[in-house]
C-alpha positions, -999 to +999 in steps of 0.1 A: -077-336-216-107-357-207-085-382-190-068-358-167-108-347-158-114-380-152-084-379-127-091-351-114-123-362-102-112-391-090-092-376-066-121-350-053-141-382-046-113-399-028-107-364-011-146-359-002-147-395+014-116-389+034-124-353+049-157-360+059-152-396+070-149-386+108-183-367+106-204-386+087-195-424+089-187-427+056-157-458+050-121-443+047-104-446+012-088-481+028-120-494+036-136-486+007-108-501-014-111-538+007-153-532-001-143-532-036-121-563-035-147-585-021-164-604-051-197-597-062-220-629-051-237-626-084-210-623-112-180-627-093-168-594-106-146-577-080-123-545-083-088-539-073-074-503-069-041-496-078-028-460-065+006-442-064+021-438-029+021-401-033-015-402-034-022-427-007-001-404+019-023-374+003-056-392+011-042-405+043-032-365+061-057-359+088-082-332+078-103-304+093-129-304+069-116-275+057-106-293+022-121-270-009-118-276-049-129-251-070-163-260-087-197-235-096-232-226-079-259-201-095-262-174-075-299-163-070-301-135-050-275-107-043-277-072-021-267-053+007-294-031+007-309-029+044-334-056+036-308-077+024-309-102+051-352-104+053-348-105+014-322-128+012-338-151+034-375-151+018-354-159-015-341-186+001-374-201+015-389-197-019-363-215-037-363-245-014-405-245-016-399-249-054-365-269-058-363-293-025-339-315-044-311-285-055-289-276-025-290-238-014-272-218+008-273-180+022-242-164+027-227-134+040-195-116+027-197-084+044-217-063+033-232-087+009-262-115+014-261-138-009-278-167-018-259-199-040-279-229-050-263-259-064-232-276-056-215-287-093-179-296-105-182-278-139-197-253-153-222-273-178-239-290-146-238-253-133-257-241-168-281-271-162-290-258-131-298-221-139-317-237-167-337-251-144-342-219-122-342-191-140-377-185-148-387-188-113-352-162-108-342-143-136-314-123-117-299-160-113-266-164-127-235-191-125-204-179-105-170-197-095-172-207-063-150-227-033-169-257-026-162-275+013-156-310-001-182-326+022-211-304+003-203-325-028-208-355-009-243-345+006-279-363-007-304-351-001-330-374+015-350-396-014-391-395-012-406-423+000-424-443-027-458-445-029-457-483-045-429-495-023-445-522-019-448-532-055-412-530-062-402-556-039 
């Protein structure tokens, strides 16, 4: 069971890198493969990927971005009262004042606003997360979601380091 996991997200990595890289720069699975093969300068080490042809002509389909896999977010905020929006959006700005490094979204579903931080695979990084948030939210809770392949991809930007300097 772990194994086909494993593969499983394999294949949403592959998936991610191929759908978004038109938009973002990122290599395409081919290039990413010849990357791998090139020796390591240090140990020599190199890697060699060995894939099916199915999956090759699976990775290699032209995509819209519009490539999903089912995965989790907590779910913070959720109302269609007539505030909904102004609340929904002052949820939002609060979260990302206190949790800069979780990803969060609003979203509306008519005639919901919603707002859905985290982007995770399963639902244990999903737990982690509400762990993390639900003081500051208790009416946070995990929900199955669709996740747009090229949000499991995103980083956000690192802090600078204060000693930069001293680590090189």
């Amino acid at each position: 069971m772990k194994l086909q996991g494993a593969f499983i997200l394999c294949i949403s990595l592959f998936l991610s890198v191929s759908g978004a890289r038109s938009q973002t720069g990122i290599p395409s699975p081919k290039d990413f493969k010849e990357a791998l093969a090139v020796p390591d300068p240090e140990t020599g080490s190199r890697v060699i990927v060995r894939e099916s042809a199915d999956i090759s002509s699976f990775l290699n389909k032209p995509t819209n971005g519009h490539k999903k896999i089912r995965g989790y977010r907590v779910r913070i905020f959720f109302d269609n009262s007539q505030q909904a929006r102004a609340n929904a959006q002052a949820t939002l700005a609060r979260f990302k004042e206190s949790f800069p490094d979780i990803p969060a979204d609003m979203i509306y579903e008519n005639p919901y606003f919603k707002v859905a931080v985290g982007n995770c695979l399963t639902m244990d990084e999903a737990m982690i997360v509400w762990g993390r948030v639900k003081d500051q939210f208790p009416q946070a809770v995990p929900a199955r979601e669709d996740l747009p392949l090229e949000k499991l991809i995103e980083r956000p930007a690192e802090p600078a380091s204060e000693n930069s300097e001293d680590a090189q």
